[in-house]
FITORPA-988664 format. One record per residue (C-alpha): y, x, z; residue number from 1. Coordinates in steps of 0.2 Angstrom, whole numbers, plus 5000, padded with zeros to 4 digits. Layout:
! residues N
<<Y, X, Z>, NUM>
...
//
This chain:
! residues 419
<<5114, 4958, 4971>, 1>
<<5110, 4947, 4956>, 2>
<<5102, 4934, 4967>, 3>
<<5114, 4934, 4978>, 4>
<<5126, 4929, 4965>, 5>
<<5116, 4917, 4958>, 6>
<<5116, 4908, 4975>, 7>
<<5135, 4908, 4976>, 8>
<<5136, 4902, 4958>, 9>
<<5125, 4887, 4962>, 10>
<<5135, 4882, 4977>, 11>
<<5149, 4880, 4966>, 12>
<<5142, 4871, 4952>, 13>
<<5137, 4862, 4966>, 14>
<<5153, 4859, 4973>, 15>
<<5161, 4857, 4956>, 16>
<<5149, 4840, 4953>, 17>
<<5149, 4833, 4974>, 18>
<<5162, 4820, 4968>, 19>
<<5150, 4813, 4954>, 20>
<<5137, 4813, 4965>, 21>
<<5144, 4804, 4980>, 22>
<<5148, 4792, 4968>, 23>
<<5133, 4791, 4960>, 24>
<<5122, 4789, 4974>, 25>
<<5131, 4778, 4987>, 26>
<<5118, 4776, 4997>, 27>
<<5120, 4794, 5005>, 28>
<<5139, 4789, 5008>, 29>
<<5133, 4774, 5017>, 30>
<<5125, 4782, 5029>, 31>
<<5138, 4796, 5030>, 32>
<<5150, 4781, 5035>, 33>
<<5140, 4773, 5048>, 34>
<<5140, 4789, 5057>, 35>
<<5148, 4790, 5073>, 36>
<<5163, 4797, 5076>, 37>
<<5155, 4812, 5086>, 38>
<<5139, 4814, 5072>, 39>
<<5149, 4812, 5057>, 40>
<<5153, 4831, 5054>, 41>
<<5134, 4834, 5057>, 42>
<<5127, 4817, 5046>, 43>
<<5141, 4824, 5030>, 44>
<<5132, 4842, 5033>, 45>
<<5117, 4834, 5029>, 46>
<<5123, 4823, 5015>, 47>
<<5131, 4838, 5008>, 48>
<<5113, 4849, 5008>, 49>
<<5105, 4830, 5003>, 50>
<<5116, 4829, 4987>, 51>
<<5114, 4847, 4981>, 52>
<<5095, 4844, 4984>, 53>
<<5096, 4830, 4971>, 54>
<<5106, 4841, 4959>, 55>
<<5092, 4857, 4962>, 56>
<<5078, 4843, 4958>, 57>
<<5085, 4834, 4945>, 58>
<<5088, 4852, 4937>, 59>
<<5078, 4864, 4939>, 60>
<<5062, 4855, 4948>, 61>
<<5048, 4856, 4935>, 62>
<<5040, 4839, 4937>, 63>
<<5048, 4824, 4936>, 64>
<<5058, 4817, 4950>, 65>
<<5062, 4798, 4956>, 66>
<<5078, 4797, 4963>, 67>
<<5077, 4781, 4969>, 68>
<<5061, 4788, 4979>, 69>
<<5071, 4803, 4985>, 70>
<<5084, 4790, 4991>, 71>
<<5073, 4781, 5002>, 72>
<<5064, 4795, 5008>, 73>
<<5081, 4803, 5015>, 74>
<<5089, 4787, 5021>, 75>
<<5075, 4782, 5035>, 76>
<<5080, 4799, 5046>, 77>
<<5096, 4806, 5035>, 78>
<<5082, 4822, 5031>, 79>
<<5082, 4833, 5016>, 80>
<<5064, 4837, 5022>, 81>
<<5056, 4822, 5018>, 82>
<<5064, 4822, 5003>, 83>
<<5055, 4837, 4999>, 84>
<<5039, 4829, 5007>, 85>
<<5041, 4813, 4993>, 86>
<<5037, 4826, 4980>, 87>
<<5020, 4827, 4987>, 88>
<<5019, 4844, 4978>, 89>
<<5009, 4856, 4988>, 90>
<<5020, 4870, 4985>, 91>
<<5036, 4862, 4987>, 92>
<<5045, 4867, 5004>, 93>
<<5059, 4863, 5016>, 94>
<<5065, 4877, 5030>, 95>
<<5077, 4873, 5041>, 96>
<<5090, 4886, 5046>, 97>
<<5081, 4895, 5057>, 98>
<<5064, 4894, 5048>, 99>
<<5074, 4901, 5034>, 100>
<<5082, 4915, 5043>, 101>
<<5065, 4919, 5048>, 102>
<<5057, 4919, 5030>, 103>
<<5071, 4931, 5025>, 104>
<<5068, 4944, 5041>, 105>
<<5048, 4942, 5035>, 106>
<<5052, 4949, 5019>, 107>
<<5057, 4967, 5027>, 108>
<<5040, 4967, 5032>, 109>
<<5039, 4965, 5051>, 110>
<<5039, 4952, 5063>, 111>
<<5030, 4947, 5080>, 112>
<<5017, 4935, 5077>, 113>
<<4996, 4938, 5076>, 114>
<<4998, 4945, 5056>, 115>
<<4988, 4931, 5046>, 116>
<<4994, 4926, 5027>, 117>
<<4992, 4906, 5028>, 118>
<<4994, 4893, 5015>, 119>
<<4990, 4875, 5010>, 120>
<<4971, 4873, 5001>, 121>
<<4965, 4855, 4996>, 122>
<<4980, 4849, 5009>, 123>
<<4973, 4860, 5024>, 124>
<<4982, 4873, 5031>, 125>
<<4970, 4888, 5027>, 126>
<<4968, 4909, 5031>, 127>
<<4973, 4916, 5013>, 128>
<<4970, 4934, 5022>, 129>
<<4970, 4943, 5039>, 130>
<<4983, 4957, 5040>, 131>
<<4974, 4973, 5041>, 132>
<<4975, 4981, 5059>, 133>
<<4983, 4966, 5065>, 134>
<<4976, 4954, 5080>, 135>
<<4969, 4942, 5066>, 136>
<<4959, 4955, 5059>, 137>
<<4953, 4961, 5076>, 138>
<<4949, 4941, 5082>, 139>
<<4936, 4938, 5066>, 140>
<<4945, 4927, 5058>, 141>
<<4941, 4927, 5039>, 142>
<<4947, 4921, 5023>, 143>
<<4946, 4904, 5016>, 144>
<<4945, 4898, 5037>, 145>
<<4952, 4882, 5041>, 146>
<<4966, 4880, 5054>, 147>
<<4966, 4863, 5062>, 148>
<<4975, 4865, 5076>, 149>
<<4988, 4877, 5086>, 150>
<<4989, 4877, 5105>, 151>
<<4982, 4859, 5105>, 152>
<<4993, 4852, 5087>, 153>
<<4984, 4846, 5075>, 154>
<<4990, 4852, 5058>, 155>
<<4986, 4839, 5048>, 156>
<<5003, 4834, 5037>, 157>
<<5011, 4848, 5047>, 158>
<<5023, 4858, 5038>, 159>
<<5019, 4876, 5032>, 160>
<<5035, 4884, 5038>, 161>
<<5030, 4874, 5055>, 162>
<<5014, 4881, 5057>, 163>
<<5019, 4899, 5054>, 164>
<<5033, 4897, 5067>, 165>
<<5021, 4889, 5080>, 166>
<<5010, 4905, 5077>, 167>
<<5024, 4917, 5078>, 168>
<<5031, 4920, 5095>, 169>
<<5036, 4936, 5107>, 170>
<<5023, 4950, 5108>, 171>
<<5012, 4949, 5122>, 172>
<<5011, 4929, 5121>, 173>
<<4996, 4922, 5120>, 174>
<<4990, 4906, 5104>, 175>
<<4974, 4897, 5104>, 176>
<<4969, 4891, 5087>, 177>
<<4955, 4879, 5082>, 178>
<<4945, 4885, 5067>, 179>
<<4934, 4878, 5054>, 180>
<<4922, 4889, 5044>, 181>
<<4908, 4886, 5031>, 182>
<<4895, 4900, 5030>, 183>
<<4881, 4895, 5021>, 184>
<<4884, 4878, 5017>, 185>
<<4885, 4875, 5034>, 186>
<<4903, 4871, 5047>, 187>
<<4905, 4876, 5062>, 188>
<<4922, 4872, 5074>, 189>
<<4927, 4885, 5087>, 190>
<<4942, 4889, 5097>, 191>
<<4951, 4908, 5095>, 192>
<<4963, 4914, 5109>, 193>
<<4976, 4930, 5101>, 194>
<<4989, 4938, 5107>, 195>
<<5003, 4942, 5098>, 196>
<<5010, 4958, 5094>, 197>
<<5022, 4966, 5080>, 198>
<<5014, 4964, 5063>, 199>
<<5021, 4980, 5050>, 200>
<<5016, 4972, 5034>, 201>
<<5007, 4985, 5024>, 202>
<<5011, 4984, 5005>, 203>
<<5000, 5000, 4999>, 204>
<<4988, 5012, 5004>, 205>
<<4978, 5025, 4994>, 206>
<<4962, 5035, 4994>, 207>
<<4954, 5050, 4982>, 208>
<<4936, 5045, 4979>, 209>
<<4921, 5056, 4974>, 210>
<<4923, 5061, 4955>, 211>
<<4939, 5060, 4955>, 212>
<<4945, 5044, 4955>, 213>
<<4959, 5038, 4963>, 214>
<<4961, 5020, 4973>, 215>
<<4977, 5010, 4976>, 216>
<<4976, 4993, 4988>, 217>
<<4991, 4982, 4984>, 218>
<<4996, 4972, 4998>, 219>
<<5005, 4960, 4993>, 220>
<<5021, 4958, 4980>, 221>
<<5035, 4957, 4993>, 222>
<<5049, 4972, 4996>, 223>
<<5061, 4978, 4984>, 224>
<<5052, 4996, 4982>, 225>
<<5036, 4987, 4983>, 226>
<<5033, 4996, 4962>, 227>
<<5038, 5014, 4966>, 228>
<<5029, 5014, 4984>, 229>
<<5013, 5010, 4974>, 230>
<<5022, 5026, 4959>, 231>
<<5023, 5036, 4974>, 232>
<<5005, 5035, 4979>, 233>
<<4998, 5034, 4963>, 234>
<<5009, 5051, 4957>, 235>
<<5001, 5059, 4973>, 236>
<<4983, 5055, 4968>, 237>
<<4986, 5064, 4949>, 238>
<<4993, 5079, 4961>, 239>
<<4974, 5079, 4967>, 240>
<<4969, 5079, 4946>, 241>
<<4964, 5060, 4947>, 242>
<<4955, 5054, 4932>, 243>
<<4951, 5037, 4934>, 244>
<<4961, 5025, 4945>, 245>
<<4956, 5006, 4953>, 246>
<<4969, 4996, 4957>, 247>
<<4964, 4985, 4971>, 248>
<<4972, 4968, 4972>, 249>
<<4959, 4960, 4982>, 250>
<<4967, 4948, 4998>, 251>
<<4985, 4949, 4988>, 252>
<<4992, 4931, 4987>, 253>
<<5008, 4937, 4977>, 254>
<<5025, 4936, 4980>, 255>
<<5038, 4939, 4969>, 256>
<<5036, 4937, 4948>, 257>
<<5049, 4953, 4948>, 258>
<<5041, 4965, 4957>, 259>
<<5023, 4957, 4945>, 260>
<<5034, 4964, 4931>, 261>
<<5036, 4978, 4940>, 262>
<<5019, 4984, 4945>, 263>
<<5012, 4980, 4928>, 264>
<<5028, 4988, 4919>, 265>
<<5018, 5005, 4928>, 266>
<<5002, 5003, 4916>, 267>
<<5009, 4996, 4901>, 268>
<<5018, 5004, 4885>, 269>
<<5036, 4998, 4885>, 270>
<<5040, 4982, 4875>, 271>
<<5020, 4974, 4880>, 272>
<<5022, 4956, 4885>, 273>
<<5017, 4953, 4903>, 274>
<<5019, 4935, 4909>, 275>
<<5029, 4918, 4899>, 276>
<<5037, 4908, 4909>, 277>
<<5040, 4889, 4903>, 278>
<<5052, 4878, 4913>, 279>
<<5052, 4860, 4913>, 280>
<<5061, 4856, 4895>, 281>
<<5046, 4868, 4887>, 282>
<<5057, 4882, 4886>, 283>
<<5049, 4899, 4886>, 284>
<<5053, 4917, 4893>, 285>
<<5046, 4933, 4892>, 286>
<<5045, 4947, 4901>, 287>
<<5039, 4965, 4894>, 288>
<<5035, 4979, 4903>, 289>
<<5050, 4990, 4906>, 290>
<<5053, 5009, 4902>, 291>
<<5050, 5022, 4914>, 292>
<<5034, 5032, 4921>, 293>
<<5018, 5026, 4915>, 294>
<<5000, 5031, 4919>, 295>
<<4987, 5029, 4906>, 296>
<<4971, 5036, 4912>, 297>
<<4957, 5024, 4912>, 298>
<<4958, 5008, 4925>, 299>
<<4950, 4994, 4934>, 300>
<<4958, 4982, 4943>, 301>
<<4947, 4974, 4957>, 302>
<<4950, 4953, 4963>, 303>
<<4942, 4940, 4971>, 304>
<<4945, 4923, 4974>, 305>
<<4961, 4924, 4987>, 306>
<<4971, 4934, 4971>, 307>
<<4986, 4923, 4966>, 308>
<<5000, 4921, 4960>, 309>
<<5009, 4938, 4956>, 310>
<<4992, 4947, 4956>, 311>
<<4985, 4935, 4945>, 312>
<<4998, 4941, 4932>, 313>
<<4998, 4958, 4934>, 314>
<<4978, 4956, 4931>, 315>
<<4981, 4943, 4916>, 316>
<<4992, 4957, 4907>, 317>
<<4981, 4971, 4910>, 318>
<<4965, 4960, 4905>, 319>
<<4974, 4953, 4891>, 320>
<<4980, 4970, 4883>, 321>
<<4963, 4978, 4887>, 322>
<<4971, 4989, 4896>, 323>
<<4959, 4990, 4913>, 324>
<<4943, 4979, 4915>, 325>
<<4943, 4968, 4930>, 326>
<<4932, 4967, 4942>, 327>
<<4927, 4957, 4955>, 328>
<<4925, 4936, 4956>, 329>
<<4936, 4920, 4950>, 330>
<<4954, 4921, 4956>, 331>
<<4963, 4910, 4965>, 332>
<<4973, 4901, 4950>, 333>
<<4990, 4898, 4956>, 334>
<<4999, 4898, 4938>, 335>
<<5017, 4889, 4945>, 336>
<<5031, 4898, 4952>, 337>
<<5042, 4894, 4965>, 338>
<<5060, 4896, 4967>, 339>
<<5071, 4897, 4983>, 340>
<<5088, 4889, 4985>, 341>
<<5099, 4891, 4998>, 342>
<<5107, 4874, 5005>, 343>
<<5126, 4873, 5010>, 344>
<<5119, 4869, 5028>, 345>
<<5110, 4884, 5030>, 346>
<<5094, 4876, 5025>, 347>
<<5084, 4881, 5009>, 348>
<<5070, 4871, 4999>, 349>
<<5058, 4880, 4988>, 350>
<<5051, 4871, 4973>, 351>
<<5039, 4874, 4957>, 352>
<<5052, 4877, 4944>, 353>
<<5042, 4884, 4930>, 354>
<<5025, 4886, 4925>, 355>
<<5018, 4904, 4917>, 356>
<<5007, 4911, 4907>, 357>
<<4997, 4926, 4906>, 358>
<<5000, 4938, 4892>, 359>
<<4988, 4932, 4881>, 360>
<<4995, 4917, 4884>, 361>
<<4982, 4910, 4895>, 362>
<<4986, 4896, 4908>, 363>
<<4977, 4900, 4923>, 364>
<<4984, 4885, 4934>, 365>
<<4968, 4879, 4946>, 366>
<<4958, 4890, 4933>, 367>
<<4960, 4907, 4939>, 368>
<<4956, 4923, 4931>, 369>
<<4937, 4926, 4925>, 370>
<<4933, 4945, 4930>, 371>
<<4926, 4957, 4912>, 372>
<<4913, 4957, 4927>, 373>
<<4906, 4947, 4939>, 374>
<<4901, 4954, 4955>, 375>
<<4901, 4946, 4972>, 376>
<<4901, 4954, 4989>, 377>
<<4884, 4956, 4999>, 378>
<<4882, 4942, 5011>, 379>
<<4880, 4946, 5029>, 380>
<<4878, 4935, 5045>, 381>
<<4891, 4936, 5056>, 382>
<<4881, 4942, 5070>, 383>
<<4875, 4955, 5060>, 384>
<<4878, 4973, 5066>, 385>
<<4874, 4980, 5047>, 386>
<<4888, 4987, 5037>, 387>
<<4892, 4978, 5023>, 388>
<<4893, 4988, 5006>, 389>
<<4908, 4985, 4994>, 390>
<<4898, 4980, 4979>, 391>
<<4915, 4976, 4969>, 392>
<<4923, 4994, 4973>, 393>
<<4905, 5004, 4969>, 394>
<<4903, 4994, 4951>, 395>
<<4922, 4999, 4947>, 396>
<<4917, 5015, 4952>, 397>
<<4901, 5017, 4940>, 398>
<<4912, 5009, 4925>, 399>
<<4926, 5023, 4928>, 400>
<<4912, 5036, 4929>, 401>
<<4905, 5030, 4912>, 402>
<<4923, 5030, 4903>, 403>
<<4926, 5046, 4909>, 404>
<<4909, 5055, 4904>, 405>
<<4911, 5046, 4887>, 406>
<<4927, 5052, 4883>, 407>
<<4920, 5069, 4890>, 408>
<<4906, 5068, 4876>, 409>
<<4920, 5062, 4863>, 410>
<<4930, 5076, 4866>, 411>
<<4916, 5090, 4865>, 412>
<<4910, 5082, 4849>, 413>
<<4929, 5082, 4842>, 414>
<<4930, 5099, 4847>, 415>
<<4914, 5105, 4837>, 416>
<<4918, 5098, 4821>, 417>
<<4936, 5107, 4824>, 418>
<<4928, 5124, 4827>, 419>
//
C-alpha cells in the first residue's frame, strides 16, 4: 500500500509541474505539434511519459543527467526508451506496457518461460542462475554462460526486458538459444533447444543435516512473505533441536532492499544497522533491524560469485556485526539500487537511484564481499559422470561443528567451577 501511494503521489507532483515542463523543454512540444491529426493523442501519451521521465531523472536518478542528450535521444523516434538507453547505465531500464505488466505478474512467482535468472555482465546478456527443477537446469546450462542469440537474434544492444520476453512464451513452445561458455580458459559456442513450461519460483527450501544443523537456501529476495517463509522453515528446523544453522545465499541475485532488511532483521538484535543508503546529493539513510523473532544460535552464511545485490547486504550486515562467518568465494559486487517508476502511459523505467553501503560501511560496488573463508567448488569436466562434492556446504559444516563443541567445552568448564 505504501508504494502504491508513493506512485500515485509522483504522478501528481508530476502533473502539478507538466506546465513548467512543457515550457521548459519545447522541443517535446514540437514534436507533439507536428503530429498528425490521427497520432496526436498517441505522440502527447508519449511526451507526457517523456516529460515525467525528465522530472524522475533530473530528481531521483543518481548520476548526473544531460538534458540536452535526453532531448535528442527522444526526438529521433518520440521514445522514452532511448532515453533511458543515453544513460548508458547498465542497470537502467525501460518496459513498455506489456513488459511491465509482465514484470509485475513475475513477481508472484510463476510465469511460463524456460526458468533462467538473466542479466547484463560486461554488456553481454548473461545466465545469473538456472531455476532449480526448471527446463534450464535440466538443458545444462550454467551460470556465468553467455547468451548470444535467441531463435536466430542476436543480443547484442538488445534490451533485457526484450530478451526475457523473447525467452518467455506458452508452455510446450519450443526456443533455441546460442551459448558461449569458458571452462578452463577455453570458449566454446553451441546451440540449446528448450521447451517451455511453467516456472514456480522457489524462494526457500530447508534441510536437517547430521549434528544437528540446520540449512536454509534463499532463493531470491522477491515476495512480500519471502522473510517469514524463510521464519517458518527456520522455526521448524529448532522443532527438530537445530543447533547450528547455514544460511545459503549462493545463486541469489537479490531483489528487493525491504525484504534484505527483513531476512537480516531475523538474525540481528533490534536497533543493529544493516545497509546505508546514500542518494545522489550524499544524503544518507539507515535501516536497523527490526523487532520480532530472532535466532541466535551460531551461523554461516554460504556465497559465491553470482550473490548480489540484496544478498550481498544481508551477508555484509551479518559479516560486519560478526554475527555468522561467510563462507564461500568473491561475491558479485552490485552496491547500486534501483528504483521502479511507473509512467502515466503505462510504461515504467527503473533507474540507479541510490548507492549502499554495508553495515560496516563498506562499498562493495564492482568489489563484492570477500568470504571469512575462501573456498572454491571442486572442478569437474562436464562430461564427467562423478558427483561433484559441495566443498563450500562441508567447510561451513566443520566450522559449525567446532563453535558448537567449544561452547560444549565452555559450558562444562563453567559448570565445574559452579559446582
Amino acid at each position: 500500500m505504501r508504494k502504491c501511494l508513493r506512485w500515485i503521489c509522483l504522478v501528481v507532483a508530476l502533473t502539478a509541474v507538466a506546465g513548467v515542463l512543457f515550457l521548459e523543454y519545447s522541443p517535446l512540444v514540437r514534436a507533439a505539434d507536428s503530429a498528425s491529426e490521427a497520432s496526436r493523442s498517441s505522440q502527447a501519451e508519449r511526451a507526457q511519459a517523456a516529460l515525467e521521465t525528465l522530472y524522475i531523472l533530473k530528481n531521483f536518478y543518481f548520476y548526473p543527467a544531460d538534458e540536452t542528450v535526453l532531448l535528442e535521444a527522444y526526438s529521433h523516434e518520440q521514445s522514452v526508451e532511448d532515453m533511458i538507453k543515453a544513460l548508458d547505465d547498465p542497470f537502467a531500464r525501460f518496459m513498455n506496457e506489456s513488459e511491465f505488466r509482465t514484470f509485475m505478474e513475475d513477481m508472484k512467482g510463476s510465469f511460463d518461460g524456460i526458468g533462467i535468472v538473466v542479466g547484463i555482465l560486461e554488456g553481454e546478456l548473461t545466465i545469473v542462475a538456472p531455476i532449480k527443477g526448471t527446463p534450464g537446469e535440466r538443458a545444462g546450462l550454467l551460470p556465468l554462460d553467455k547468451i548470444k542469440h535467441i531463435d536466430g537474434r542476436t543480443t547484442q544492444d538488445m534490451a533485457l526486458e526484450y530478451a526475457v520476453s523473447l525467452m518467455k512464451g506458452k508452455k510446450g513452445t519450443t526456443v533455441v538459444l546460442g551459448i558461449e561458455r569458458t571452462e578452463n580458459e577455453e570458449t566454446g559456442s553451441f546451440d540449446v533447444s528448450i521447451v517451455r513450461d511453467t516456472i514456480v519460483v522457489p524462494r526457500t527450501s530447508c534441510e536437517m543435516l547430521e549434528g544437528n544443523i540446520g540449512y536454509v537456501h534463499l532463493a531470491s529476495f522477491f515476495g512480500e512473505n519471502t522473510a517469514e517463509e524463510m521464519m517458518e522453515e527456520i522455526r521448524s528446523l529448532l522443532d527438530q533441536e537445530m543447533k547450528g544453522f547455514i544460511l545459503d545465499l549462493r545463486l541469489n541475485p537479490g531483489g528487493s532492499v525491504d525484504l534484505a532488511v527483513q531476512v537480516a532483521t531475523k538474525f540481528l538484535p533490534t536497533g543493529t544497522p544493516v545497509v546505508h543508503m546514500v542518494d545522489k546529493n550524499g544524503k544518507r539513510v539507515t535501516y536497523h533491524a527490526g523487532p520480532g523473532d530472532k535466532l541466535d544460535i551460531p551461523m554461516v552464511v554460504l556465497v559465491n560469485e553470482v550473490s548480489a545485490s540484496s544478498s550481498e547486504i544481508v551477508a555484509g550486515a551479518l559479516r560486519d556485526t560478526r554475527r555468522a562467518t561467510i563462507v564461500g568465494v568473491k561475491t558479485f559486487g552490485k552496491g547500486s539500487v534501483q528504483t521502479i517508476y511507473p509512467l502515466s502511459d503505462g510504461s515504467a523505467i527503473s533507474i540507479t537511484t541510490h548507492k549502499y553501503l554495508t553495515a560496516g560501511e563498506h562499498s562493495i560496488d564492482k568489489k563484492g564481499i570477500e568470504p571469512d573463508v575462501v573456498m572454491e567448488l571442486p572442478k569437474v569436466s562436464e562430461d564427467s559422470s562423478e558427483s561433484v562434492t559441495d566443498t563450500q556446504l562441508e567447510a561451513a559444516i566443520k566450522i559449525l561443528r567446532e563453535q558448537l563443541e567449544n561452547e560444549q567445552l565452555e559450558n562444562e568448564q563453567s559448570n565445574k567451577v559452579a559446582g
